[in-house]
N, CA, C and O atoms as CSV, one atom per row, in Angstrom:
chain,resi,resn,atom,element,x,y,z
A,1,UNK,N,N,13.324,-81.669,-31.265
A,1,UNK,CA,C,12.151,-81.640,-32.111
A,1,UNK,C,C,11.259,-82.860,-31.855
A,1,UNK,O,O,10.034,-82.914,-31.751
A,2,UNK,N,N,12.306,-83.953,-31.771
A,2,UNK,CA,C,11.336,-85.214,-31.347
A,2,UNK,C,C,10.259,-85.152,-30.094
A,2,UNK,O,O,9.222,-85.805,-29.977
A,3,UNK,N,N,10.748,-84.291,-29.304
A,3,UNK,CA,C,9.967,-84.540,-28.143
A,3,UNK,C,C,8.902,-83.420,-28.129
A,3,UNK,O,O,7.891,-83.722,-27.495
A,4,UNK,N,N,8.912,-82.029,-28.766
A,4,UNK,CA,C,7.839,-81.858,-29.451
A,4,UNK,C,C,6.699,-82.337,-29.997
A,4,UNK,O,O,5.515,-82.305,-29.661
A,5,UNK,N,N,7.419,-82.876,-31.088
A,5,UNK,CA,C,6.367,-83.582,-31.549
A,5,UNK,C,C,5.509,-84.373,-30.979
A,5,UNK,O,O,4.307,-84.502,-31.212
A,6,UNK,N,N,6.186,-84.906,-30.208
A,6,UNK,CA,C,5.816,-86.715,-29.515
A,6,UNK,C,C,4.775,-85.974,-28.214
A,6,UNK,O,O,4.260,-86.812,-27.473
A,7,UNK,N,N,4.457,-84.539,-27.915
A,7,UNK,CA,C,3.870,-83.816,-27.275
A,7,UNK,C,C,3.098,-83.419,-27.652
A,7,UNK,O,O,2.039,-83.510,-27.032
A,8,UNK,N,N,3.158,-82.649,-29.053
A,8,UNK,CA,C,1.899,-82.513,-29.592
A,8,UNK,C,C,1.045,-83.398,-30.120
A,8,UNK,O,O,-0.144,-83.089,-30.206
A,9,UNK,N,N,1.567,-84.823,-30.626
A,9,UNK,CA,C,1.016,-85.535,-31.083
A,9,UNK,C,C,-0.080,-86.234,-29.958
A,9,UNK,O,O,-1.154,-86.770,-30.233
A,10,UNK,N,N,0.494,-86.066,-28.700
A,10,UNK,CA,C,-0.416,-86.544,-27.797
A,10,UNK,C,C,-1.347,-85.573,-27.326
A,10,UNK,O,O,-2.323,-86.037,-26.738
A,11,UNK,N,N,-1.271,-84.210,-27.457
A,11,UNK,CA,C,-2.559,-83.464,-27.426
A,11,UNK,C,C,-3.410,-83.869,-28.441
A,11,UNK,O,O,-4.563,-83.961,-28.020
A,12,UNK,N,N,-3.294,-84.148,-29.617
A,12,UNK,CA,C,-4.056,-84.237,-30.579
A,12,UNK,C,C,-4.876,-85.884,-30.058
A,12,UNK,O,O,-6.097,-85.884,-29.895
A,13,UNK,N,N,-4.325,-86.768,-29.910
A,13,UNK,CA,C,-4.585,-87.587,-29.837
A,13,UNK,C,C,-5.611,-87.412,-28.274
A,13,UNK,O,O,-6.748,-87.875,-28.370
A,14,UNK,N,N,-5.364,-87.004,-27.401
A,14,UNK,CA,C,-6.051,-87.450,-25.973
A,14,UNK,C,C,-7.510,-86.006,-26.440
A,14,UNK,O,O,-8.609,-86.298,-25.969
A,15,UNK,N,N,-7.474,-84.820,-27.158
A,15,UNK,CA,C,-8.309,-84.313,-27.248
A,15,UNK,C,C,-9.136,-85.078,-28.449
A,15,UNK,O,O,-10.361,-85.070,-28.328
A,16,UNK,N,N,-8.696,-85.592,-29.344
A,16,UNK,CA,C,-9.795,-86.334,-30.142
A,16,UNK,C,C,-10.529,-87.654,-29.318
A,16,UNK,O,O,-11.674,-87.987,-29.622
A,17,UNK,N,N,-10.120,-88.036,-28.748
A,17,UNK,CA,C,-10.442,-88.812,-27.421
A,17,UNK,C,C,-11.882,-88.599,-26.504
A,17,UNK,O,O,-12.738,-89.396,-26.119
A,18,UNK,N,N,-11.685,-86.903,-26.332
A,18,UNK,CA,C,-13.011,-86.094,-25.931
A,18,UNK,C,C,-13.754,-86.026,-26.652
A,18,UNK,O,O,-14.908,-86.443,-26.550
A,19,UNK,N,N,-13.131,-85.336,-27.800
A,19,UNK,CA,C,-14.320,-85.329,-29.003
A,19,UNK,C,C,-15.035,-86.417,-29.002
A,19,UNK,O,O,-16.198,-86.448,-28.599
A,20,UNK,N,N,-14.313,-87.547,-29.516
A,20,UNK,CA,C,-14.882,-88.579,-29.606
A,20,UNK,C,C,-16.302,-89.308,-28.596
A,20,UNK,O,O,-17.389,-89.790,-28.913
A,21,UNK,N,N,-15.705,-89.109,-27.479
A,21,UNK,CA,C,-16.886,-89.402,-26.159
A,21,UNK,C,C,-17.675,-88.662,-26.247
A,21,UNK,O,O,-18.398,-88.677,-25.251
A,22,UNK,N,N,-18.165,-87.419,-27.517
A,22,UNK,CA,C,-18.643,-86.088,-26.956
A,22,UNK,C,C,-18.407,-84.890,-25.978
A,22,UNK,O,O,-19.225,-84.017,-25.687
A,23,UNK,N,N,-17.565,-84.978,-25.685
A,23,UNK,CA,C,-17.172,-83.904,-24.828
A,23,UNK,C,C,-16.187,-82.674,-25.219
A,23,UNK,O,O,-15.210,-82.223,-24.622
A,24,UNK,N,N,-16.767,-82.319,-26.371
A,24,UNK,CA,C,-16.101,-81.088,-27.223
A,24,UNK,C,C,-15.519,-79.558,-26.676
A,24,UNK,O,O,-14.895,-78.670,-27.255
A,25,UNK,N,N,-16.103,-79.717,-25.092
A,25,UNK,CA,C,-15.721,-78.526,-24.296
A,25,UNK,C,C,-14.586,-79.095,-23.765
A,25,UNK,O,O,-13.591,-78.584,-24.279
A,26,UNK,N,N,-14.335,-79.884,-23.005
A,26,UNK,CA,C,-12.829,-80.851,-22.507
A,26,UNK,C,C,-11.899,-80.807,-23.517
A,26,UNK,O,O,-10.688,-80.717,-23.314
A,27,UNK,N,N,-12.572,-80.886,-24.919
A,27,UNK,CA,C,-11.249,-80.832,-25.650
A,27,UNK,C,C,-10.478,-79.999,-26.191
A,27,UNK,O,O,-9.487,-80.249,-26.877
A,28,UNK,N,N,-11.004,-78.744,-25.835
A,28,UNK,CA,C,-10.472,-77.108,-25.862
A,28,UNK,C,C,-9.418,-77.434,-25.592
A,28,UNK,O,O,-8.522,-77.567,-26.425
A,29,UNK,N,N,-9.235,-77.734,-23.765
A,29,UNK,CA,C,-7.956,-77.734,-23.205
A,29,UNK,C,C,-6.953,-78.042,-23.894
A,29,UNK,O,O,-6.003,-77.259,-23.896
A,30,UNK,N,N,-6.883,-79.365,-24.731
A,30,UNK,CA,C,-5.973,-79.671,-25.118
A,30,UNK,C,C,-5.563,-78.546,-26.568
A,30,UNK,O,O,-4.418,-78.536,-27.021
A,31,UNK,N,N,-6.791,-77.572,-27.215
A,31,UNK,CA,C,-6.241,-77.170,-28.300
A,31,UNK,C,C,-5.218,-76.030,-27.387
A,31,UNK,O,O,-4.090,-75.737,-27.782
A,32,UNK,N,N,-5.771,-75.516,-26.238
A,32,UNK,CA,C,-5.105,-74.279,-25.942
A,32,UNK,C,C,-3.575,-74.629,-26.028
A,32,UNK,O,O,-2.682,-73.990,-26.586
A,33,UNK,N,N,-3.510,-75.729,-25.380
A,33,UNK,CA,C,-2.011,-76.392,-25.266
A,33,UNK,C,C,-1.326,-76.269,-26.624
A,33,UNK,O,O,-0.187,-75.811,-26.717
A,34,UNK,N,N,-2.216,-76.791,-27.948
A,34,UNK,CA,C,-1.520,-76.891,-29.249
A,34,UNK,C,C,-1.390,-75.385,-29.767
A,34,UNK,O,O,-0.619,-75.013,-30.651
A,35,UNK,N,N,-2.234,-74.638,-29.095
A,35,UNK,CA,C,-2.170,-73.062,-29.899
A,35,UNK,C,C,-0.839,-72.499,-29.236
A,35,UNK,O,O,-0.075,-71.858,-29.958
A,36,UNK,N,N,-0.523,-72.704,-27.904
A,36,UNK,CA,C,0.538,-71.896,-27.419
A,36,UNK,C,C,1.964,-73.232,-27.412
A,36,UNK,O,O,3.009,-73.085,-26.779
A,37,UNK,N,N,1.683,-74.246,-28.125
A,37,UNK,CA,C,2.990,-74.893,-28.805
A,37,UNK,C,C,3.915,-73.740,-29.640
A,37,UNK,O,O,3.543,-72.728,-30.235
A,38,UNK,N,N,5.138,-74.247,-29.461
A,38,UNK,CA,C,6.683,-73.261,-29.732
A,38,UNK,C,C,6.411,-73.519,-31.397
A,38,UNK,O,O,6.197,-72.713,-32.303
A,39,UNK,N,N,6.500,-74.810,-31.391
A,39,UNK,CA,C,6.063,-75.852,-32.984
A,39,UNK,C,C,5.131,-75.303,-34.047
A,39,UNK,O,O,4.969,-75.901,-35.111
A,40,UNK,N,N,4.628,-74.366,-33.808
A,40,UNK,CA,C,3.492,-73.373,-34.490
A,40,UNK,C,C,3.129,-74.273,-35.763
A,40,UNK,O,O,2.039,-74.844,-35.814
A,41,UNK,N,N,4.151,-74.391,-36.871
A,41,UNK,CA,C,3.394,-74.727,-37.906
A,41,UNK,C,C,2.993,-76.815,-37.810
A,41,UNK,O,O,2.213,-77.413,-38.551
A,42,UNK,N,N,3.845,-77.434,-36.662
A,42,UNK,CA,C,3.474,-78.286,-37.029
A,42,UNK,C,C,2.310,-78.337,-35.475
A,42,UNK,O,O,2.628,-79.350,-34.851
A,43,UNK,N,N,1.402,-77.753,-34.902
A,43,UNK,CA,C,0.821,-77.259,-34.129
A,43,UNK,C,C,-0.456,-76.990,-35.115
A,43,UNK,O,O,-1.620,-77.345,-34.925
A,44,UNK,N,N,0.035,-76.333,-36.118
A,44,UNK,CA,C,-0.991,-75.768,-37.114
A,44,UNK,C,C,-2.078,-76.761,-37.800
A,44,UNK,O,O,-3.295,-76.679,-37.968
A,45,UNK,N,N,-1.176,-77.659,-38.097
A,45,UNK,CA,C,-1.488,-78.918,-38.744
A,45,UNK,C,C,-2.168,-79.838,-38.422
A,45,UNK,O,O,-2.880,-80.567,-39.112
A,46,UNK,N,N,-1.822,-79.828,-36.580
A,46,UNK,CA,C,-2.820,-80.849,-35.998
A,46,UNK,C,C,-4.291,-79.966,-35.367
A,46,UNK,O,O,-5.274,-80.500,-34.853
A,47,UNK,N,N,-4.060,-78.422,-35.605
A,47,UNK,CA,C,-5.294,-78.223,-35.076
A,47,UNK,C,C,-6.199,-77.565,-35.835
A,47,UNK,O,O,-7.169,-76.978,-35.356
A,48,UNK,N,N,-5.868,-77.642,-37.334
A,48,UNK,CA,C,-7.253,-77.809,-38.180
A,48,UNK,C,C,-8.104,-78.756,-38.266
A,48,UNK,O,O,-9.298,-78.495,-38.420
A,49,UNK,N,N,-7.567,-80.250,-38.167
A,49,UNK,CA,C,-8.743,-81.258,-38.203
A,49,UNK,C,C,-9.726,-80.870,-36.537
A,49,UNK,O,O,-10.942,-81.003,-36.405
A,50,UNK,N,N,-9.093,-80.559,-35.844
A,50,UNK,CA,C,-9.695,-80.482,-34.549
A,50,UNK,C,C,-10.937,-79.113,-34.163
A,50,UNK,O,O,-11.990,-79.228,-33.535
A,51,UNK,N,N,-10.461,-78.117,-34.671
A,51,UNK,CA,C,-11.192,-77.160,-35.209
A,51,UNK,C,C,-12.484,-77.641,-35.500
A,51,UNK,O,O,-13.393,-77.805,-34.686
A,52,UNK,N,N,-12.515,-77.915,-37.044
A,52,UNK,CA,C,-13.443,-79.019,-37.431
A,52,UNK,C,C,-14.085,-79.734,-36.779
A,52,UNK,O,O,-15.265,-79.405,-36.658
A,53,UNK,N,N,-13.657,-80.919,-36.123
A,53,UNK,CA,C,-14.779,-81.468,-35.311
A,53,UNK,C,C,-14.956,-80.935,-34.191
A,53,UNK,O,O,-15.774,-81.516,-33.478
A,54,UNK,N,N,-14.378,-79.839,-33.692
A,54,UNK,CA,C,-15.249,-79.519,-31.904
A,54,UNK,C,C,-16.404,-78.269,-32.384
A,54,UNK,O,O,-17.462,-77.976,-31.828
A,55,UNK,N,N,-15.716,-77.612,-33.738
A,55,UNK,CA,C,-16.911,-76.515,-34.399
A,55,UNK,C,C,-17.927,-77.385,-34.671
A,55,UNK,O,O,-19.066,-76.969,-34.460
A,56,UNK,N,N,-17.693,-79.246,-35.374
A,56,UNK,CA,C,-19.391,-79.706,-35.510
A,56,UNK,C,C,-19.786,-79.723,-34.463
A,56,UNK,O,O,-20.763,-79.083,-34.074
A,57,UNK,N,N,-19.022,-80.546,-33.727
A,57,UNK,CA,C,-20.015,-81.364,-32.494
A,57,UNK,C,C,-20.683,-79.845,-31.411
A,57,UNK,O,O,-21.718,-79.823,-30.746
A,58,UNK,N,N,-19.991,-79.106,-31.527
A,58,UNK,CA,C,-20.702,-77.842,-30.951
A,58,UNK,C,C,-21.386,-76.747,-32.064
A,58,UNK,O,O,-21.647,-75.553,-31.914
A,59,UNK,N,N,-21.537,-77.487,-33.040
A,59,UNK,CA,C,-22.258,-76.563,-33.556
A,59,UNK,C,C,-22.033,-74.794,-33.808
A,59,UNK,O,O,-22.901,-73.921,-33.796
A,60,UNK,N,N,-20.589,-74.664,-34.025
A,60,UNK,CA,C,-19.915,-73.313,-33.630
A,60,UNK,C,C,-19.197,-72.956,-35.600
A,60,UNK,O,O,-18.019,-72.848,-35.942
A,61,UNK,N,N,-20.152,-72.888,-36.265
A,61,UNK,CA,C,-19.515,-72.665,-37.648
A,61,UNK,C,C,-18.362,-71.865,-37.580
A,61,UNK,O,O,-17.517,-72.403,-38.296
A,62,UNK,N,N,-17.877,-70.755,-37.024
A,62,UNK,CA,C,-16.447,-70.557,-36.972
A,62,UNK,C,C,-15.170,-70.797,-36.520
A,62,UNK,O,O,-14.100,-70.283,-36.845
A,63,UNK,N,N,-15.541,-71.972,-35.425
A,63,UNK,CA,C,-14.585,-72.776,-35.188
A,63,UNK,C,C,-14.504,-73.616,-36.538
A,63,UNK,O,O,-13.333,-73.664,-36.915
A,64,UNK,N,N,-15.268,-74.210,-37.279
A,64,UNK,CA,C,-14.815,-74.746,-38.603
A,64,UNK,C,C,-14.043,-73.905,-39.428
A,64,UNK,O,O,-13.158,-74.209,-40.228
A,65,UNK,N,N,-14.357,-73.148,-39.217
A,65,UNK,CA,C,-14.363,-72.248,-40.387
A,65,UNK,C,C,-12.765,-72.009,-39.808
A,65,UNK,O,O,-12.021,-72.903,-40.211
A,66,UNK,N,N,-12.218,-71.190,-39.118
A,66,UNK,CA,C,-10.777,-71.176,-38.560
A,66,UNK,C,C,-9.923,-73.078,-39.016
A,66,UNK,O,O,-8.734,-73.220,-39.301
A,67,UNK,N,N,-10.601,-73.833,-38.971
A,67,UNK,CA,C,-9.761,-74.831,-39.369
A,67,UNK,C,C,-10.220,-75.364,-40.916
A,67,UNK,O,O,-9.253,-75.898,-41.460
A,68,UNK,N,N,-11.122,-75.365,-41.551
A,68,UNK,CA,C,-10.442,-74.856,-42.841
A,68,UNK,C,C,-9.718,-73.952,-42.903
A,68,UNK,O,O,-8.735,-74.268,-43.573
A,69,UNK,N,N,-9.660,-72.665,-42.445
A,69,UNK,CA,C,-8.544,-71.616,-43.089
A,69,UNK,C,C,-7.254,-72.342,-42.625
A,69,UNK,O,O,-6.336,-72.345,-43.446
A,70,UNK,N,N,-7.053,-72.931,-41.487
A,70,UNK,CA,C,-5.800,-73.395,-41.615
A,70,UNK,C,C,-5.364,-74.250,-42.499
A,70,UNK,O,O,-4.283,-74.027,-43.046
A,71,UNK,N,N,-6.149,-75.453,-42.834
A,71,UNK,CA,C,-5.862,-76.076,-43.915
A,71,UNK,C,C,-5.058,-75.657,-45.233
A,71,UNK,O,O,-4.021,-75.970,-45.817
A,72,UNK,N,N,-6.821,-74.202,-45.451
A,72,UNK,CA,C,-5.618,-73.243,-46.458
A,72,UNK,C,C,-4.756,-72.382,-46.664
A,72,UNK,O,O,-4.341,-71.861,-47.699
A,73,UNK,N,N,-4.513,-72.264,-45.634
A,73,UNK,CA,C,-3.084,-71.779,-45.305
A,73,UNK,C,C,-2.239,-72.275,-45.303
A,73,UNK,O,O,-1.291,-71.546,-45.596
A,74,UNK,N,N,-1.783,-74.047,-44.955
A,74,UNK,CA,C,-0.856,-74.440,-45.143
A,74,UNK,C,C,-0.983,-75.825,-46.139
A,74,UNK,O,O,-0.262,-76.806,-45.951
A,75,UNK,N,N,-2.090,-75.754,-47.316
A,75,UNK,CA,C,-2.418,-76.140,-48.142
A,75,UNK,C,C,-1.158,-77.616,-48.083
A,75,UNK,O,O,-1.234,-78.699,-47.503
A,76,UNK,N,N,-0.146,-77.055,-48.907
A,76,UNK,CA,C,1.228,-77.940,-48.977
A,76,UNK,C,C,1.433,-78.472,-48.657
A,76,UNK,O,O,1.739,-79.407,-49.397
A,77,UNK,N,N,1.596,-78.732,-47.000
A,77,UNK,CA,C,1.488,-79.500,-46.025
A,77,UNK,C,C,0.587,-80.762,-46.118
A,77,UNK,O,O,0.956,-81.932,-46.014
A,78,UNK,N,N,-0.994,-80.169,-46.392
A,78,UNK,CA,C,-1.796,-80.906,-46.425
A,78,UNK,C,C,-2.153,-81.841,-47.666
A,78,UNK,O,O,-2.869,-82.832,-47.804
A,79,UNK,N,N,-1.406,-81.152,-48.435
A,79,UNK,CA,C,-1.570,-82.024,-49.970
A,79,UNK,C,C,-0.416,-83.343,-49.837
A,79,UNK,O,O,-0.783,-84.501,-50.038
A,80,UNK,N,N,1.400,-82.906,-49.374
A,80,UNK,CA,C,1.939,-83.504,-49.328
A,80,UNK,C,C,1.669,-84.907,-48.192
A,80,UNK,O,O,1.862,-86.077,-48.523
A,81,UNK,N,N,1.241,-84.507,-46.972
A,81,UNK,CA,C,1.441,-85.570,-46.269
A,81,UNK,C,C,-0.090,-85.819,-45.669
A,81,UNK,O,O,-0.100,-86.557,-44.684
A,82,UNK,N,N,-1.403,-85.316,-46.108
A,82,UNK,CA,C,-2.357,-85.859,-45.898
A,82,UNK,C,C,-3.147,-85.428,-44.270
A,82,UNK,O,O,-2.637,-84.646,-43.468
A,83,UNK,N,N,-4.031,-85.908,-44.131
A,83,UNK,CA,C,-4.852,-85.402,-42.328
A,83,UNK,C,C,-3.658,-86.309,-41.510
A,83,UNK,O,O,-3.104,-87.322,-41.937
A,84,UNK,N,N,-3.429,-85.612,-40.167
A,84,UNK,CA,C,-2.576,-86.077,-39.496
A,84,UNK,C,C,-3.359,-87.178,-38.677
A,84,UNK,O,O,-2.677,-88.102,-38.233
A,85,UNK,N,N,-4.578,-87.179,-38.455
A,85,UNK,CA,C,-5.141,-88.901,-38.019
A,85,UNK,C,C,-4.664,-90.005,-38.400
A,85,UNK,O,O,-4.964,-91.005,-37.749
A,86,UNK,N,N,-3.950,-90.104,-39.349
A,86,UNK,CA,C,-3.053,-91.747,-39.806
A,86,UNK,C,C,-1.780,-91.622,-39.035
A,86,UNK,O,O,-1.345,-92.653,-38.521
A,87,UNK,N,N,-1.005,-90.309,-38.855
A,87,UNK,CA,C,0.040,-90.315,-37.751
A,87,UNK,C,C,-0.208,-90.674,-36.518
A,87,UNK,O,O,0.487,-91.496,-35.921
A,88,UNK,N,N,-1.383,-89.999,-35.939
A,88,UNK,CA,C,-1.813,-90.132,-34.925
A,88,UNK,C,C,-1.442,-91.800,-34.272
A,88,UNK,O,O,-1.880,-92.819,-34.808
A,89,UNK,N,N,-0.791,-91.802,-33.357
A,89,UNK,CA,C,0.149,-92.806,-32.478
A,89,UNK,C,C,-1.277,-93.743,-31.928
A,89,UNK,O,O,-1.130,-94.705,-31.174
Protein backbone atom coordinates (compact mmCIF):
# COMPACT_ATOMS: atom_id res chain seq x y z
CA UNK A 1 0.00 0.00 0.00
CA UNK A 2 2.92 2.18 0.88
CA UNK A 3 4.28 2.20 -2.40
CA UNK A 4 1.05 3.07 -3.90
CA UNK A 5 0.60 5.66 -2.27
CA UNK A 6 4.10 7.08 -2.38
CA UNK A 7 3.10 6.80 -6.40
CA UNK A 8 0.22 8.43 -6.41
CA UNK A 9 1.23 10.98 -4.25
CA UNK A 10 3.85 11.83 -6.76
CA UNK A 11 1.44 12.10 -9.65
CA UNK A 12 -0.39 14.53 -7.78
CA UNK A 13 2.40 16.36 -6.86
CA UNK A 14 4.57 16.56 -10.38
CA UNK A 15 1.01 17.31 -12.19
CA UNK A 16 0.24 20.25 -9.86
CA UNK A 17 3.70 21.28 -10.84
CA UNK A 18 2.21 21.79 -14.54
CA UNK A 19 -0.64 23.31 -13.42
CA UNK A 20 1.19 25.47 -11.62
CA UNK A 21 3.66 26.68 -14.62
CA UNK A 22 0.39 26.80 -16.61
CA UNK A 23 0.53 23.99 -18.49
CA UNK A 24 -2.87 22.37 -17.71
CA UNK A 25 -2.70 20.10 -20.89
CA UNK A 26 0.75 18.30 -19.53
CA UNK A 27 -1.03 17.75 -16.55
CA UNK A 28 -3.70 15.39 -17.91
CA UNK A 29 -0.98 12.89 -18.21
CA UNK A 30 -0.45 12.61 -14.90
CA UNK A 31 -4.41 12.47 -14.07
CA UNK A 32 -4.70 9.55 -16.64
CA UNK A 33 -2.11 7.76 -14.50
CA UNK A 34 -4.29 8.59 -11.20
CA UNK A 35 -7.61 7.50 -13.02
CA UNK A 36 -6.26 4.03 -14.02
CA UNK A 37 -4.52 3.72 -10.30
CA UNK A 38 -5.56 0.07 -8.65
CA UNK A 39 -5.98 2.64 -5.35
CA UNK A 40 -9.29 4.02 -6.82
CA UNK A 41 -10.60 5.61 -3.78
CA UNK A 42 -7.44 7.00 -2.54
CA UNK A 43 -6.79 8.02 -6.42
CA UNK A 44 -10.21 9.61 -5.98
CA UNK A 45 -9.12 11.92 -3.47
CA UNK A 46 -6.18 13.26 -5.08
CA UNK A 47 -7.96 13.88 -8.29
CA UNK A 48 -10.71 16.13 -7.29
CA UNK A 49 -8.55 19.02 -6.25
CA UNK A 50 -6.87 18.53 -9.69
CA UNK A 51 -10.01 18.40 -11.66
CA UNK A 52 -10.60 21.74 -10.26
CA UNK A 53 -7.70 23.48 -11.17
CA UNK A 54 -6.94 22.10 -14.79
CA UNK A 55 -11.09 22.72 -15.39
CA UNK A 56 -10.03 26.60 -14.21
CA UNK A 57 -6.96 27.14 -15.80
CA UNK A 58 -8.62 25.67 -19.02
CA UNK A 59 -11.58 27.05 -18.61
CA UNK A 60 -13.50 23.55 -19.05
CA UNK A 61 -16.55 23.93 -16.35
CA UNK A 62 -17.00 20.17 -16.38
CA UNK A 63 -13.84 19.19 -15.59
CA UNK A 64 -14.73 21.18 -12.29
CA UNK A 65 -17.62 20.07 -12.09
CA UNK A 66 -16.46 16.08 -12.14
CA UNK A 67 -14.16 17.15 -9.21
CA UNK A 68 -16.58 18.61 -7.09
CA UNK A 69 -18.69 15.55 -7.63
CA UNK A 70 -15.88 13.69 -6.40
CA UNK A 71 -15.49 15.59 -3.44
CA UNK A 72 -19.17 14.70 -2.98
CA UNK A 73 -18.94 11.57 -3.28
CA UNK A 74 -16.47 10.90 -0.93
CA UNK A 75 -17.55 13.78 1.27
CA UNK A 76 -16.07 11.76 4.58
CA UNK A 77 -12.93 11.53 3.42
CA UNK A 78 -12.85 15.07 2.80
CA UNK A 79 -14.35 16.30 5.97
CA UNK A 80 -12.15 13.87 8.01
CA UNK A 81 -8.73 14.49 6.66
CA UNK A 82 -9.05 17.74 4.67
CA UNK A 83 -7.51 18.73 0.69
CA UNK A 84 -4.69 16.40 0.17
CA UNK A 85 -2.19 19.53 -0.71
CA UNK A 86 -0.90 19.56 3.03
CA UNK A 87 0.05 15.75 2.39
CA UNK A 88 1.42 16.51 -0.61
CA UNK A 89 5.37 15.49 0.00
Amino acid sequence: MQKEYDEINSYFIKANEKIDSGDAESALEYVTKLEESKEKNLANYYLAPLYIDIGVVKEDAPMVLRGIELIDKNFDVWSKFGSPEKYAI
